[in-house]
N, C-alpha and C positions, 0 to 999 in steps of 0.2 A: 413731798410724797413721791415725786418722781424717781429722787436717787434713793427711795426705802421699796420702788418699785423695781428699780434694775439691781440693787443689790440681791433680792431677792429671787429674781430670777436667777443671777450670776451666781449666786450661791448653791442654788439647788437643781444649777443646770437646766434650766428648763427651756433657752431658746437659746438661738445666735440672731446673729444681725440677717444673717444668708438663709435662713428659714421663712418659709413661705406660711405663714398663721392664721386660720380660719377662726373668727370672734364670734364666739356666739353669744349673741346681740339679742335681747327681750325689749329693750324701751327701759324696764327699772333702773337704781339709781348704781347697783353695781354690776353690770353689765353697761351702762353709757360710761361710767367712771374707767369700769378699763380701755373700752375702748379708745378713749382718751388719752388715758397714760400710752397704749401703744403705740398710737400715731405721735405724739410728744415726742416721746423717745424713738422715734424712726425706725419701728419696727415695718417688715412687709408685711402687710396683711387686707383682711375683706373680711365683712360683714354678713353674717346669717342671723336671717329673724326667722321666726313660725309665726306664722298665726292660725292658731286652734279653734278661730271660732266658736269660743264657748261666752264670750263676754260681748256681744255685739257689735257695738260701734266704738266702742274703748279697744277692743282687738282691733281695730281698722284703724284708730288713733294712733295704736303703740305702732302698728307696719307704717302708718305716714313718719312718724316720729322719724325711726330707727332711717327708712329712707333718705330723709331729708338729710338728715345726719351724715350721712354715708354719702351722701351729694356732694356737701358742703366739705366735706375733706378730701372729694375725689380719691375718693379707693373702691374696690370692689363690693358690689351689695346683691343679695343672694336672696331671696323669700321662696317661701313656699305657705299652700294655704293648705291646712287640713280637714277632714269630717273627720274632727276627735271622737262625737258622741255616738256615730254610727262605729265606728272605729271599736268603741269598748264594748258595745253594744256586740258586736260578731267576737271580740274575744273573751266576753265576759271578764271584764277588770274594770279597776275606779275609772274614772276621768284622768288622775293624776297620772298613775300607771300608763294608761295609753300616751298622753300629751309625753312624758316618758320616751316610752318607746320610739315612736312616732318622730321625736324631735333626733335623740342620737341616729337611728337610722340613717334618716335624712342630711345629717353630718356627715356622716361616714361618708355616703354617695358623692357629696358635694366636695368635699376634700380628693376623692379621688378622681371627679371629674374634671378639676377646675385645677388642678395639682398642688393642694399645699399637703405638707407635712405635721403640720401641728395643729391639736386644735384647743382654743384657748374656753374655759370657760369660768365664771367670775364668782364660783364660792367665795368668801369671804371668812374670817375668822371667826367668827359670831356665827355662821354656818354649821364652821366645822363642832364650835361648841353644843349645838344644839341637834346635832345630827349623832354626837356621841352620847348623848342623854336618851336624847330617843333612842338608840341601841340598846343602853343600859335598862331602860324602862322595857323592853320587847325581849331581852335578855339575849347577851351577845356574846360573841370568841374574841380572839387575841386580833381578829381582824375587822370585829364591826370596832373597837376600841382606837384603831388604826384610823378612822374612818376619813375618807379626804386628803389623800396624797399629795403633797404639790405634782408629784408628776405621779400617771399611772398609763404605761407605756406612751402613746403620741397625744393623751390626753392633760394639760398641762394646769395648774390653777396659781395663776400668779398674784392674786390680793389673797392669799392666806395669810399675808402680815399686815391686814386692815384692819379693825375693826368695821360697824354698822357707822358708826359715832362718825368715824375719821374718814370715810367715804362720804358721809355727806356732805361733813366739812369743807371736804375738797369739791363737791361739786359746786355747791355753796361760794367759795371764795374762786372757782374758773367758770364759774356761770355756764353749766352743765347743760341743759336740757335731761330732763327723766317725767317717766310717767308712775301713776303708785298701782298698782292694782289693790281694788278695795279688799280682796279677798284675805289678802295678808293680812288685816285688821281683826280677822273673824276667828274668835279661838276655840269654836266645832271645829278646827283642824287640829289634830295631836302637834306639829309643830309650833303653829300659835299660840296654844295654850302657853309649850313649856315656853316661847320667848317672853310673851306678857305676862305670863302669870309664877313660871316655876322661877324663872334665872334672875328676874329685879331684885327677891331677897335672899338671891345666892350671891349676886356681886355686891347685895349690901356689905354683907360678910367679909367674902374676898373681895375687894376692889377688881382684882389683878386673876380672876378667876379662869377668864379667856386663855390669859398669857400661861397660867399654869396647864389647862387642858391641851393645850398645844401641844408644851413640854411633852405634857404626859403622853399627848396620842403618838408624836415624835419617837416615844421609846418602847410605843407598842409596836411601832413600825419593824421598827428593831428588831422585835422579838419575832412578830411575824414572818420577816425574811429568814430566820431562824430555824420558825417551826414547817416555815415550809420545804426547809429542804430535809428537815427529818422526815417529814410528812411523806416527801418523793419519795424516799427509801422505804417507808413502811406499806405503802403504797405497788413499790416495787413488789416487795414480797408475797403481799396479799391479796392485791386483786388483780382479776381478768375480763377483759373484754371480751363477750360472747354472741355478739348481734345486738341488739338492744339492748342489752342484760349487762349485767354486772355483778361476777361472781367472786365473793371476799371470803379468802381460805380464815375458816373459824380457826383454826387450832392456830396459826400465825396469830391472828388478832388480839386472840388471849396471853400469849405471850407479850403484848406492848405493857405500858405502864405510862402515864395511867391512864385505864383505859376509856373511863366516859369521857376525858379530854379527846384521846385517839377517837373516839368513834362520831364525838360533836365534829371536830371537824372532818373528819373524813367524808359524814353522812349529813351532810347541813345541805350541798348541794341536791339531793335525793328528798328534803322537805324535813328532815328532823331537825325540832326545838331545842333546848336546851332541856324544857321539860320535859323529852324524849327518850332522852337518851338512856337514864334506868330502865323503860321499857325494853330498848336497846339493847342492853346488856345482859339480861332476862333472856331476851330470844338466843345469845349466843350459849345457855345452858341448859336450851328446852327441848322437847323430843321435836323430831324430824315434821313439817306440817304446819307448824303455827307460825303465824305471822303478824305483821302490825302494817297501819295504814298509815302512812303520811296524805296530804294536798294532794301531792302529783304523784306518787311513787308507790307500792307496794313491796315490800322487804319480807319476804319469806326463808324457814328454816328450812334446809336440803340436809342431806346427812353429814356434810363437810364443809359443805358453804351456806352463805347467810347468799340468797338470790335477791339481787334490784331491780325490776321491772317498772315503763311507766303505768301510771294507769291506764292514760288514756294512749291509745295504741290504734294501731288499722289491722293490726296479728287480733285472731281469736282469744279472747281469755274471759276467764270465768274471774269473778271478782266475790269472793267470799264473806260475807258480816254478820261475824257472832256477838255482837252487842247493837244496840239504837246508837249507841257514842261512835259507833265505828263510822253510821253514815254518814255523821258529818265532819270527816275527815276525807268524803271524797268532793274532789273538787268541784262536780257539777251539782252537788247537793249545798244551796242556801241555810237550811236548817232543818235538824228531825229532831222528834220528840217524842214521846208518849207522854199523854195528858189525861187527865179523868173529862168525862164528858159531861154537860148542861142539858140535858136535856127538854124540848126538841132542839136538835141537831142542826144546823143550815150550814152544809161546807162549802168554800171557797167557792166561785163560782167558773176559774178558769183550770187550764189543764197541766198547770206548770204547781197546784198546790193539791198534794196527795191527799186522801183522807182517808182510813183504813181502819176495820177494827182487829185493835190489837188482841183481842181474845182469841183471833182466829189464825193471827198470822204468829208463825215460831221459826225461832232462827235456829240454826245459822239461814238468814238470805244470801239468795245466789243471784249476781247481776250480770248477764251475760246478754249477747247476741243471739237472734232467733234459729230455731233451726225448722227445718222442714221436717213437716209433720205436728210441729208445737199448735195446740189450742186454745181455746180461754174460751168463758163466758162473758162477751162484753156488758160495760153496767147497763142496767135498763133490758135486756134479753132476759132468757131463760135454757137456751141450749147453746150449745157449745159452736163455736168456729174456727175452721183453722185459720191458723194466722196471717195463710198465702191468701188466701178469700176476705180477709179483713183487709189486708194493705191492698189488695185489687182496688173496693168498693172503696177505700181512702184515698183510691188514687195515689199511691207512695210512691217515688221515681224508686227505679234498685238503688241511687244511693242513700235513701232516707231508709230502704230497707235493710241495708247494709249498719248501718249508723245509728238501728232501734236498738234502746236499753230494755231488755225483758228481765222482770224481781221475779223470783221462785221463792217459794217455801215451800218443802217439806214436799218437794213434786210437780207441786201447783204452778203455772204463771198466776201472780198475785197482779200485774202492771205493766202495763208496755208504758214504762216513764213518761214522761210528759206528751199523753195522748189518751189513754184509757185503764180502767181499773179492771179486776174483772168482780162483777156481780155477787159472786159467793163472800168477797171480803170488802160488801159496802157498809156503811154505818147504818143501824136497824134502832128500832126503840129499844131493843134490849142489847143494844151495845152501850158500856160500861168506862171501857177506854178507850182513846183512840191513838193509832200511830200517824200524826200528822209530817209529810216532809214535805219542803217548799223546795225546789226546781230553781236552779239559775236558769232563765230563759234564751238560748235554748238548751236543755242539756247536752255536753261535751258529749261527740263519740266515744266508744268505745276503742 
């Protein structure tokens, strides 16, 4: 496996002997396996672990592990410990997401502190096969197909000509040290599913199915290096940097061909799907004004351009939604619905789950920042308050006043987001439906 390890490197350029290789090192079975082949084959290099403390004393297992290891070959060993769950927790994202984050970060800082040039990390082939399914399954472009580079700029992955099988083997026959985490077992993760459960009666099939999806993602690569230098050019012609904004000349863009390809990838970074993209190409033939919502983005018609704005912003902006589907396309919004109601009622009891009767409230809502002068009827009153007299007695610092999401309808503040409704539009015995939305905690500034 050694010399299927330096070939591979040698082939795909991925290191020299004089490069300095930061390992990032978990305790699992393919990450101590490279680390192994690297010092074998006399690579320079040092060791990085995380530990996320999400798994208790098995995260403290896998940092003694990966140390001792790192000892015992005398080379460099690197840890850092994080608070993952408070971590998602302030950005609103999984667990995985943050650990994510969190972890390349931390790379990055440590490569350029410590001075190396590479950093090596241990996908494996069986990775990359299952990381292209799940694209496939989420629906993807010529570059989630691509998915797993052996190299992607100083980021390197040199067991993408393992398998799962033949990494163990080797650790098995050089008596490795590795730890398992149980979590891999568990197929409530979309990954596990498709390893245990989608791809056993696909390589019944193919045997060889790995070794084809390689091939295959190898010559999307391909293509991708392709489309993206058409991409530059069309890109050239058509958009402009305007402050936050991003302004895409319509009458250029309709000139491409073809176009829902053009605009999937142009517009993928900005939050549009695959299922998007019709919507997409709609607004480039719509009057001036109407827009669509992605996650993070807002994409409105101008007379000549199609405007990219984020949502979330610290600039003033009004956030416009003429349907219940639109709200939950914005990011700080969990889920909204309109539902028929059971009557008697009992809503949520906190302040992060709206509850509203929909007979009262008409769209288009406007989600915007307070302004002075603004009042409401808080729930539970019966006369009006301004809203500088509310956050007083709330005690709000100015940046939680800065940071409130005020819903309008039709005039009205309907809500100061996760905080208070106003009274005129609570749920009554003769409310019929209701507009329920759930709040990621804490909702995203504006």
């Amino acid at each position: 496996m050694q010399e299927k390890f330096i070939k591979f490197i040698t082939d795909n350029r991925l290191a020299e002997k004089g490069d300095r290789i930061l390992l990032g090192v978990s305790g699992g079975v393919d990450s101590m396996v490279m680390a192994h082949l690297f010092i074998a084959c006399g690579y320079n290099t040092g060791i990085a672990h995380c530990n996320f403390r999400l798994r208790g004393a098995n995260s403290d297992a896998d940092e003694k592990l990966v140390r001792e290891f790192a000892s015992a070959n005398n080379i460099p060993f690197h840890n850092i410990c994080f608070e993952t769950k408070e971590y998602a927790s302030e950005k609103k994202i999984t667990l995985q997401m943050a650990a994510r984050d969190l972890r390349h970060s931390w790379f990055e800082e440590t490569m350029v502190k410590y001075g190396y040039n590479l950093l090596a990390l241990a996908h494996n082939k069986s990775d990359r096969t299952e990381t292209i399914i799940l694209n496939l399954i989420r629906g993807t472009g010529i570059t989630g197909m691509a998915a797993m580079k052996p190299r992607s700029g100083h980021r390197i992955r040199p067991l993408l000509f393992a398998s799962r099988n033949e990494i163990l083997g080797y650790a098995g026959q050089n008596g490795i040290p590795w730890r398992e985490d149980e979590s891999n077992k568990s197929v409530k993760y979309t990954r596990n599913k498709i390893r245990h459960e989608i791809l056993p009666p696909v390589r019944e099939i193919n045997p060889s199915f790995d070794d084809t999806i390689q091939v295959t993602a190898d010559r999307f690569a391909g293509y991708d290096e392709i489309i993206s230098q058409y991409l530059a050019g069309v890109k050239e012609k058509s958009v402009r940097k305007v402050g936050n904004e991003y302004h895409f000349d319509i009458r250029s863009l309709i000139s491409f061909s073809p176009l829902k390809t053009i605009l999937f990838e142009l517009f993928t970074p900005f939050g549009i799907t695959s299922s998007g993209t019709g919507e997409l190409a709609a607004l480039l033939s719509s009057e001036p004004g109407k827009k669509i919502l992605t996650r993070t983005h807002i994409i409105y018609r101008d007379r000549e351009v199609l405007i990219v704005k984020p949502l979330t912003t610290g600039e003033y902006l009004d956030i416009v939604i003429d349907t219940p589907e639109e709200l939950n396309k914005l990011d700080f919004v969990m889920k909204a619905e309109i539902a028929e109601i059971r009557q008697p009622y009992k809503p949520a009891g906190d302040r992060y789950h709206i509850t509203l009767d929909a007979g009262l409230v008409s769209f288009p809502l406007i989600i915007r920042k307070w302004r002075h002068g603004d009042r409401f009827i808080p729930l539970g009153m019966n006369n009006f308050r301004k809203l500088s007299d509310y956050f007083t007695d709330r005690k709000f610092s100015v940046p939680q006043k800065e940071t409130a999401k005020i819903m309008e309808s039709g005039g009205n503040i309907v809500a100061i987001l996760g905080e208070r409704i106003d009274n005129r539009y609570r749920v009554t015995k003769d409310t019929r439906k209701i507009l329920k939305i759930i709040l990621r905690e804490p909702p995203a500034a504006l």
